[in-house]
C-alpha positions in Angstrom: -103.9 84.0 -46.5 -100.6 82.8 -48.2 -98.6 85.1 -48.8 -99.3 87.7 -46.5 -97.1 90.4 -44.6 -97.0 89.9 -41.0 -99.8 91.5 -38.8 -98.0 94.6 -37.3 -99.2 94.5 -33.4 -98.7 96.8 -30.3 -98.9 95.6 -26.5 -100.6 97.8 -24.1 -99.9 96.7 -20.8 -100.0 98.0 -16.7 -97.8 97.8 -13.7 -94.2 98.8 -12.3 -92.7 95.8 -14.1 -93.9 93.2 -16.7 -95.9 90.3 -15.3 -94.5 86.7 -15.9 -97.7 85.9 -17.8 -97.0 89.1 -19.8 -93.7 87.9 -20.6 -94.7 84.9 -21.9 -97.6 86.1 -24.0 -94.8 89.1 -25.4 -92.4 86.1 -26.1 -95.0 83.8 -28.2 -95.7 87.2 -30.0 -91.9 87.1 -30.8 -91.7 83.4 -32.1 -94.0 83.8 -34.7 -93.0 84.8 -38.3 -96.7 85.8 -39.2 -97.0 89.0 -35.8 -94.7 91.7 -36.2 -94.6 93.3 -32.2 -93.7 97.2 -32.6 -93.4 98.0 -29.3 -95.1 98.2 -25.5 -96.6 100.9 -23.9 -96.8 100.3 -19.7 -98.7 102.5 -17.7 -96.8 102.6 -14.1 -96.4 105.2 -11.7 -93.1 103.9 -11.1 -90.8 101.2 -12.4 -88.4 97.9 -10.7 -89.3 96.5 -7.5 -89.6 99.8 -5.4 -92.7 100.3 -7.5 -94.0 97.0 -7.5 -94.4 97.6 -3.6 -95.8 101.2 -3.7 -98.3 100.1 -6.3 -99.5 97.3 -4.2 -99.1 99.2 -0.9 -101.6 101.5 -2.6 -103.8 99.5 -4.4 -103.9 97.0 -1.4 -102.8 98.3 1.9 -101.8 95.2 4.2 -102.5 93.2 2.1 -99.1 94.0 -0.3 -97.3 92.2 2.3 -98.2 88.4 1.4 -98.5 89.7 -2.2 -94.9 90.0 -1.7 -94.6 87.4 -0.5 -96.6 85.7 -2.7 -94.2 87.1 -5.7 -91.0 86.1 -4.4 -92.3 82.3 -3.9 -93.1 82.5 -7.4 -89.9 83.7 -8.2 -88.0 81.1 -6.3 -90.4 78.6 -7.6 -89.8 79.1 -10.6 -86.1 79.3 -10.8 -86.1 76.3 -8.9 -88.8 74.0 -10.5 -89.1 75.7 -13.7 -85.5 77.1 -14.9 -86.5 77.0 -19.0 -89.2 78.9 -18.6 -87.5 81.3 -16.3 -84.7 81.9 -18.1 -86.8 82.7 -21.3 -88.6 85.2 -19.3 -85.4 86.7 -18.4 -84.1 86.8 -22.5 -87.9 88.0 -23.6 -87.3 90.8 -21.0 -84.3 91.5 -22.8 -85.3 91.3 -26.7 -87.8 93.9 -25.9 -86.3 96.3 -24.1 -85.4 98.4 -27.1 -89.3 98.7 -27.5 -90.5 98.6 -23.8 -91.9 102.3 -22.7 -92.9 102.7 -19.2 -95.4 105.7 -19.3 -97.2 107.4 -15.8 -100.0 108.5 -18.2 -100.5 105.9 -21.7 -103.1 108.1 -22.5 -100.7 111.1 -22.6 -100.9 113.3 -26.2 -97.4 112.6 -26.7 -98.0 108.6 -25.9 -100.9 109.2 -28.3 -98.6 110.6 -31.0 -96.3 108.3 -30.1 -98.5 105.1 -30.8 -100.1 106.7 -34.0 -96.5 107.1 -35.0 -96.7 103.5 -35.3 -99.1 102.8 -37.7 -99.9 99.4 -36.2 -102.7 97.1 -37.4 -103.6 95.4 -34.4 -103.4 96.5 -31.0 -103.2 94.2 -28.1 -104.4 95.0 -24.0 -103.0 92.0 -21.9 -103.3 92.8 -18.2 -103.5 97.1 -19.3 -105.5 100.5 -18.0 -108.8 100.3 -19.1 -108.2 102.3 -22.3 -110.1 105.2 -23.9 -111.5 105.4 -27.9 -108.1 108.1 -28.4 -106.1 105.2 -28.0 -107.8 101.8 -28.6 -109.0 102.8 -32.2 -105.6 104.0 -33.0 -104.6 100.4 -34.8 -106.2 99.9 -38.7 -108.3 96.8 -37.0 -108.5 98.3 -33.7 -107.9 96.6 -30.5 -108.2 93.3 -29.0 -108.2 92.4 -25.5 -108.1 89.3 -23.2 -110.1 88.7 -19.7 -109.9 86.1 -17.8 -113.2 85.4 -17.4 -116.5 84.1 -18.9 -118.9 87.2 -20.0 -121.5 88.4 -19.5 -121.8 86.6 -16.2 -117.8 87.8 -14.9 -116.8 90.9 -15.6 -114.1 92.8 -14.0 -111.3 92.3 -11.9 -109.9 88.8 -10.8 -112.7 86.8 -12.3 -110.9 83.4 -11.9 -111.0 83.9 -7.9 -114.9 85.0 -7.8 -115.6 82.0 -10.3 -114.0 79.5 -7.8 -115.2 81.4 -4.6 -118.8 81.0 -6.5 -117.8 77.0 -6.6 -118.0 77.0 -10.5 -117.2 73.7 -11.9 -115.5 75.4 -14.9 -113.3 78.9 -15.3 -113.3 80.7 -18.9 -111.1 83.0 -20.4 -112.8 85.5 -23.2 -110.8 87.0 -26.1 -113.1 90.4 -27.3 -112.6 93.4 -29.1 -112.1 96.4 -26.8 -114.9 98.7 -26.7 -116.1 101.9 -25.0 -118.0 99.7 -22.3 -115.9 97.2 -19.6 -116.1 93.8 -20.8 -118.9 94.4 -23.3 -117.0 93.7 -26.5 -117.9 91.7 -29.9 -116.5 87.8 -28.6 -113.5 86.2 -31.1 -112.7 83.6 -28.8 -113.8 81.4 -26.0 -112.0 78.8 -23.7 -112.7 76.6 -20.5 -111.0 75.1 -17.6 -112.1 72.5 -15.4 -111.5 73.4 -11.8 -111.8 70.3 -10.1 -109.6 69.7 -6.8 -106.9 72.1 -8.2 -105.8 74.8 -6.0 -106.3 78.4 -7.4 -102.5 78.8 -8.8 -102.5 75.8 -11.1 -106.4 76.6 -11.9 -104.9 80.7 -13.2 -101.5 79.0 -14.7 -103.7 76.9 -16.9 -106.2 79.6 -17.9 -103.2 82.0 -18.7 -101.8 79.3 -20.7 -105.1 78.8 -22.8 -105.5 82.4 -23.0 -102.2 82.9 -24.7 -103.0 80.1 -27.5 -106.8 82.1 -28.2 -104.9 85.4 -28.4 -102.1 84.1 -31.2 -105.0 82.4 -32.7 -106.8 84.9 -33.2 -104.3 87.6 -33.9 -103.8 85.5 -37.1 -107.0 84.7 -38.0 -107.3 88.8 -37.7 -104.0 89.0 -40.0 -106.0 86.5 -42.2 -109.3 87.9 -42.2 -111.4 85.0 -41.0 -112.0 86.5 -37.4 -115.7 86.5 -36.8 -116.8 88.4 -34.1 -119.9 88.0 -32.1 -121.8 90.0 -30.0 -122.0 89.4 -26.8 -125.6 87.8 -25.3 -128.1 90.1 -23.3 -127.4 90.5 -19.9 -125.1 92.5 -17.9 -123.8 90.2 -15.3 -121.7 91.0 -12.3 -119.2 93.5 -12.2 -116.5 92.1 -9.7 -113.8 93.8 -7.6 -110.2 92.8 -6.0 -111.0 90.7 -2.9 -110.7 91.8 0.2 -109.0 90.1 3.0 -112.2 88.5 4.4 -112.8 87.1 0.6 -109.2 85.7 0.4 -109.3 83.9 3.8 -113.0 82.7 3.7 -111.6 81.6 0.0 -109.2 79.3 1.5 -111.1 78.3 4.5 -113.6 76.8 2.0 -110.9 75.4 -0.3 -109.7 73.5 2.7 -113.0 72.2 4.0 -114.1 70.9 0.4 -110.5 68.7 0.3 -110.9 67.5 3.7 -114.6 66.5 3.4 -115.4 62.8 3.5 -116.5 61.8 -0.2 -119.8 60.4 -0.2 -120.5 56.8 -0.9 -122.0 55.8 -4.6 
């Protein structure tokens, strides 16, 4: 639609600190002309790196410590083999800061208040608390939300990982309207990635990166009015959980075998 205002958007969000993919989906929000970001609302019961380990320690138990782990590699990974990218994290972090709010409770009257305040015409859930009708109807068009994951058949939490676990040749990434049931809403948007021999870290940087192209695409097509939602087919699916250990290690095991296995002959 030519001519247009921008599409006034808010970003609700979860965790002590902002996730890298967060970042980058906040910083393509901020490069285009046509999305207006009004602020973020991050529901954390503390912020900075002393509550990135409390909320794992809690969520996880011993398993925070090769999260950690995990989290500084990336870190250092990234610095080393990626500087750009890193760097533009780092300046994203700081354009928004002025609009960043860290809440214990984003469902809070005065958060409520707060985000009606606003008057936003879109809201936005990447990587959030699973949000209630107070809150996600709040926006004129109401609320859209990303999961990684291909529904109805994976719903729920790290979708990607069951997918590959369940040897899936492909991994999806859904783009839906938040509703009052998990996973259940009207579809806008639907990608794919082959998983091949990739390891699960290039196989989740990939399906971030598509995810981030659906969600600007259809934020404008939502600021443009051609969105067409659909509903979702019959069936409810699986509803999956974090893995445990056992999963993460018979995960690998498996990884490991399939590489190492002799290819059969055509």
């Amino acid at each position: 639609m030519s001519g247009a205002a921008p599409i006034r958007v808010i970003v609700f969000t979860g965790g002590p600190e902002l996730q890298p993919d967060v970042l980058d989906f906040v910083g393509r929000l901020e490069k285009e002309a046509d999305i207006q970001l009004l602020g973020i609302f991050c529901q954390a019961g503390a912020c900075g790196l002393g509550g990135v380990v409390r909320d794992l320690w809690a969520r996880r138990g011993f398993l925070a410590l090769p999260l950690l782990l995990q989290r500084w590699l990336r870190i250092a990974t990234d610095a080393a083999l990626a500087p750009s990218r890193a760097i533009s994290r780092r300046q994203t972090a700081r354009d928004v800061s002025d609009r960043l709010h860290f809440l214990t409770d984003i469902h809070d009257p005065q958060v409520i208040a707060q985000v009606q305040a606003l008057q936003a015409d879109l809201g936005l859930v990447y990587g959030g608390p699973i949000l209630r009708q107070e809150l996600y109807s709040l926006p004129k068009r109401g609320t859209l939300g990303i999961h990684h994951g291909l529904t109805p058949e994976y719903r729920g939490k790290k979708t990607t990982f069951w997918a590959m676990y369940n040897d899936e040749d492909f991994v999806g990434v859904t783009m839906q309207l938040i509703s009052s049931r998990l996973d259940h809403g009207d579809i806008l948007a639907e990608g794919k990635v082959r998983v091949g021999c990739a390891p699960l870290p290039v196989v989740t940087a990939k399906l971030q990166r598509l995810g981030i192209d659906l969600y600007v695409k259809v934020i404008l097509e939502m600021r443009d009015g051609t969105a067409r939602p659909i509903p979702q087919s019959a069936g409810s699916g699986n509803l999956y959980r974090d893995p445990s250990a056992t999963d993460i290690l018979r995960f690998w095991w498996r990884y490991f075998a399939r590489l190492l296995r002799p290819k059969k002959q055509s």
